[in-house]
C-alpha positions in Angstrom: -22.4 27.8 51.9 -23.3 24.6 49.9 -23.1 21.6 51.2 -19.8 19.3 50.4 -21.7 16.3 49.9 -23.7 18.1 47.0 -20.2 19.6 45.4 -19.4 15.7 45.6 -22.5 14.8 43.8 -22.4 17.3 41.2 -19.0 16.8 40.6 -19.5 13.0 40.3 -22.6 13.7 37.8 -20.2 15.6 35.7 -17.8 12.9 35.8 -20.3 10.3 34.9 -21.5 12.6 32.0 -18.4 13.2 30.8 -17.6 9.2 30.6 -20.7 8.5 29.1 -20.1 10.9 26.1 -16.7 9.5 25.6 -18.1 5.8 26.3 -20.7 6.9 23.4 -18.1 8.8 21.2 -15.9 5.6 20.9 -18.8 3.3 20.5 -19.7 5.7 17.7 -15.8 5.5 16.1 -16.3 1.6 16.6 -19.4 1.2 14.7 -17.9 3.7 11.8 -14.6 1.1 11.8 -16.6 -1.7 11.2 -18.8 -0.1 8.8 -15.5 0.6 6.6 -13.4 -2.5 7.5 -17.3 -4.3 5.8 -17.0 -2.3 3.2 -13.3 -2.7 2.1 -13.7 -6.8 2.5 -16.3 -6.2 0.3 -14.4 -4.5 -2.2 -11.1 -6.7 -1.9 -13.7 -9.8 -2.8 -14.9 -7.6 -5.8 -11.6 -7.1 -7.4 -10.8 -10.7 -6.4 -13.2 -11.8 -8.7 -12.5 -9.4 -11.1 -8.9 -10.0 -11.9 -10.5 -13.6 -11.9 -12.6 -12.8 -15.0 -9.6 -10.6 -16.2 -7.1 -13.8 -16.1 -9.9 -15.8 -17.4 -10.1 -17.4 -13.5 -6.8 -19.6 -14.8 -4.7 -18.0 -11.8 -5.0 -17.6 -8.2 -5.1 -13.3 -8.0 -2.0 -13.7 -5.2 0.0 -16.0 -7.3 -0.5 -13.3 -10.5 0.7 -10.3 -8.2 3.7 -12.6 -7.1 4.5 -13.2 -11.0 4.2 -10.0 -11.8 6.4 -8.9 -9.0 9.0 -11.1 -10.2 9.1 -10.0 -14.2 9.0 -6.4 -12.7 12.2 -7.4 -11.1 13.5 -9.9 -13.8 12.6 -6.6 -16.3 14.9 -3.5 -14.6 17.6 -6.7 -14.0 17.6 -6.8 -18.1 17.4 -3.5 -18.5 20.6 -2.8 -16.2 22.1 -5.4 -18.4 21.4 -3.2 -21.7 22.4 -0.1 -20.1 26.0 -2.5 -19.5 25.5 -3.6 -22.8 25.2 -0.2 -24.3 28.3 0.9 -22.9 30.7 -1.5 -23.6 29.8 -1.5 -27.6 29.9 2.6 -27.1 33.6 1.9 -25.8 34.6 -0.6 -28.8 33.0 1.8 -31.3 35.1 4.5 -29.9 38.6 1.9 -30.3 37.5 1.2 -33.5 37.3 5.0 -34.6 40.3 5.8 -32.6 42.5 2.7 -34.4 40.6 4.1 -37.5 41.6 7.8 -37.7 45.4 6.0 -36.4 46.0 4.0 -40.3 44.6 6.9 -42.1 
């Protein structure tokens, strides 16, 4: 019969070597993260400075998203308003050809 002391052992041993692959496996995950979270502030800045040249460096790159963000919004508002628009002479024109074919 084996000894309990070395089942104790070997089971600590596996339990250690278990730990220290996922110890190792996280610190491996880590060091990918950082690698990407590097690599997309690096990209961010480069299309920072891009839309820079773009504008002509005459607007903050936050500020232009904002603006455009708002005429996005501003543009389906006047758009709604067309469709509105667009109806109501559609209902006039149909009056007018109603009270039309009426006197003849």
């Amino acid at each position: 019969m084996s000894n309990p002391e070395d089942k104790k052992k070997a089971l600590d041993s596996r339990a250690f070597k278990d730990l220290d692959g996922a110890v190792e496996a996280a610190a491996t995950q880590i060091r990918d993260l950082r690698s990407r979270l590097r690599d997309a502030k690096a990209e961010g800045q480069e299309m920072k400075e891009l839309l820079q040249k773009f504008t002509g460096g005459e607007e903050e790159p936050s500020r232009l998203l904002s603006r455009l963000r708002g005429l996005e919004a501003e543009n389906q508002e006047l758009l709604h308003r067309l469709r509105k628009g667009r109806a109501g002479v559609d209902r006039l024109l149909a009056r007018i050809r109603f009270l039309e074919e009426q006197g003849s």
